[in-house]
N, C-alpha and C positions, 0 to 999 in steps of 0.2 A: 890737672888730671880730670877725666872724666868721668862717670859714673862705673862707666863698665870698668875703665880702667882701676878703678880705686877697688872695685869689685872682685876684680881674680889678683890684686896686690893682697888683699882681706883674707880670702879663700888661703890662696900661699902661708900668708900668716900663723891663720889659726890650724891649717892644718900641720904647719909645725911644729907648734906650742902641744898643739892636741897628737899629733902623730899618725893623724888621721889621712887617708889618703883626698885629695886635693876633690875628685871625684864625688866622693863621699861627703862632702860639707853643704848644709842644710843653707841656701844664702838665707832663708825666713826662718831658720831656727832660731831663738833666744842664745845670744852668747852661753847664757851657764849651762843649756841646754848640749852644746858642740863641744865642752869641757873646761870652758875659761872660767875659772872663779876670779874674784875682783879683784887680787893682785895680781894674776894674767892682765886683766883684762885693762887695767890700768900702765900695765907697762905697753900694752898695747896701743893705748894713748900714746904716749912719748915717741913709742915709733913711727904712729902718724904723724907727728909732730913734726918729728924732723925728715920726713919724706913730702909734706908740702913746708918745712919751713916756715910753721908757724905756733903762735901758741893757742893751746886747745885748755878746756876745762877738763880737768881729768874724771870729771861723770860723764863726757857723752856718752860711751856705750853704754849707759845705762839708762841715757835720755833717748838714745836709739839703739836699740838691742839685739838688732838682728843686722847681717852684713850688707843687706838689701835698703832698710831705712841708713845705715849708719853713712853708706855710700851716696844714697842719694843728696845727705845730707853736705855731708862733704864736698860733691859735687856743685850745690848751690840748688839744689830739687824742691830742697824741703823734704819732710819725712814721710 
């Protein structure tokens, strides 16, 4: 997956979790900032997890906190 793509899979996400309209989500807001407190934001992990099929440390979002770094990173960008 690619930056962009991993980026509106993120958006979808949190505006799930958050109930927030898709539109509306901040890609450079701070996760706790869009509503994820960090058992969101960790089960958020796991969902990345198993949409690349791989194992994650369950801080990144917090090592990249916004959906913009967290995707780049994902993507192989760096933050």
């Amino acid at each position: 997956m690619n930056a962009s793509e991993l980026q509106t899979w993120l958006v979808a996400k949190v505006a799930e979790e958050t109930g927030a309209a898709p539109d509306n989500i901040d890609i450079n807001a701070p996760f706790a900032r869009l509503g994820l407190d960090s058992t969101s934001a960790v089960a958020l992990t796991g969902e990345i997890e198993e949409l690349l099929a791989t194992d994650l440390d369950p801080t990144l979002v917090f090592e990249f906190p916004t959906i913009a770094k967290l995707s780049a990173h994902l993507a192989g960008h760096g933050a």
